[in-house]
N, C-alpha and C positions, 0 to 999 in steps of 0.2 A: 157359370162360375159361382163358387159361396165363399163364406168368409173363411174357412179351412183350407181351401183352395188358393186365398190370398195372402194369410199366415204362413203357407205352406212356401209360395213364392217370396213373401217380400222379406230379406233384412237389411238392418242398420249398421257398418260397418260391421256386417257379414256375423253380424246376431238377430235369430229371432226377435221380430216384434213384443216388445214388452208392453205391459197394459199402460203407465204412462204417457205414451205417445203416440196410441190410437184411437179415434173416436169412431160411429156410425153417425153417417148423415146420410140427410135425403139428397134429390135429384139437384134441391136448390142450396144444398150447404147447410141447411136446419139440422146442430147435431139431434139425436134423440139419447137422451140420459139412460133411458130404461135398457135400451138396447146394448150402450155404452159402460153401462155398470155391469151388466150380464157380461158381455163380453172379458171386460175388466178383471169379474171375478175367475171364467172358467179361464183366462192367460194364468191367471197368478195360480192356481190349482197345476195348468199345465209345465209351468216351469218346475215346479217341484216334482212334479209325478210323473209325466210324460216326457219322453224324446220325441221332437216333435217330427225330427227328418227318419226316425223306425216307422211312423203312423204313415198308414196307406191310406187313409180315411176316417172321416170323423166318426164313425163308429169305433175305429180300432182306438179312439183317442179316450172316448165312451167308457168303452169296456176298460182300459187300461186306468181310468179313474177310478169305475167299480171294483175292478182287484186293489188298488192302491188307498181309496180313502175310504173313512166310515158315511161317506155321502149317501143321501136318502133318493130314492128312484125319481122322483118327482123332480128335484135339482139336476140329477144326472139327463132326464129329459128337456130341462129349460136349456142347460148346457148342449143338447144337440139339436134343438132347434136355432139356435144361435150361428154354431156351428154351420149349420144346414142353410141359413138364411143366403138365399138367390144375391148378389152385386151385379153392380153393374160398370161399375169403374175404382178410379183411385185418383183420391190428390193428393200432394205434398204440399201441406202450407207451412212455409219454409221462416214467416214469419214468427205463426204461430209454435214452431217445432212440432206438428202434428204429422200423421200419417190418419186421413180421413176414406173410411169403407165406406162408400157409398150404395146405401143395400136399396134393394128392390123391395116391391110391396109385396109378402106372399101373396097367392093368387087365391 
C-alpha cells in the first residue's frame, strides 16, 4: 500500500484528507517534517488541480498536475515519490486531531 492509496481510501466526514490533519510518521510515532511538508505541499496542489476520486493512480495524479500547473519536472517527481512511498498502517490520534501515515522505509 502507499500514500495514494491511503488518500485514496481515507475521508473525514466523507472529504478528502486535507494537508492540516495528516502527518508521516515512523513505526514508532516520530512524525518526519520533510516528508510531512512534501506531502502537505502536493495535497494543497491536489485540491486545486486534481479530482482526486477521477485518478486511478499517482501517476495519473502526476500527469494531471503537469497539464494543470507551471510546476518544474523535478517537483513533479518529489511529488511522486511521495505519492509512491510504501505505509504500512494508519492511526487516528483523536487527541491530537491528526490522521498519522505511517510510511515504510524505501528499500
Amino acid at each position: 500500500m502507499t500514500v495514494f492509496d491511503m488518500l485514496k481510501m481515507i475521508q473525514i466526514d466523507h472529504q478528502p484528507l486535507t494537508s492540516p490533519v495528516v502527518v508521516m510518521t515512523d513505526h514508532s510515532g516520530k512524525p518526519n517534517a520533510v516528508l510531512t511538508d512534501l506531502l502537505h505541499d502536493v495535497l494543497n496542489k491536489m485540491e486545486l488541480f486534481v479530482d482526486l476520486s477521477e485518478s486511478p493512480d499517482a501517476d495519473a495524479v502526476i500527469q494531471d498536475l503537469h497539464n494543470s500547473t507551471p510546476l518544474r519536472a523535478d517537483v513533479l517527481d518529489e511529488y511522486h515519490k511521495i505519492l509512491t512511498q510504501p505505509v504500512s498502517g494508519l492511526n487516528i490520534a483523536r487527541r491530537k486531531q491528526l490522521v498519522e501515515i505511517i510510511y515504510d522505509e524505501f528499500v
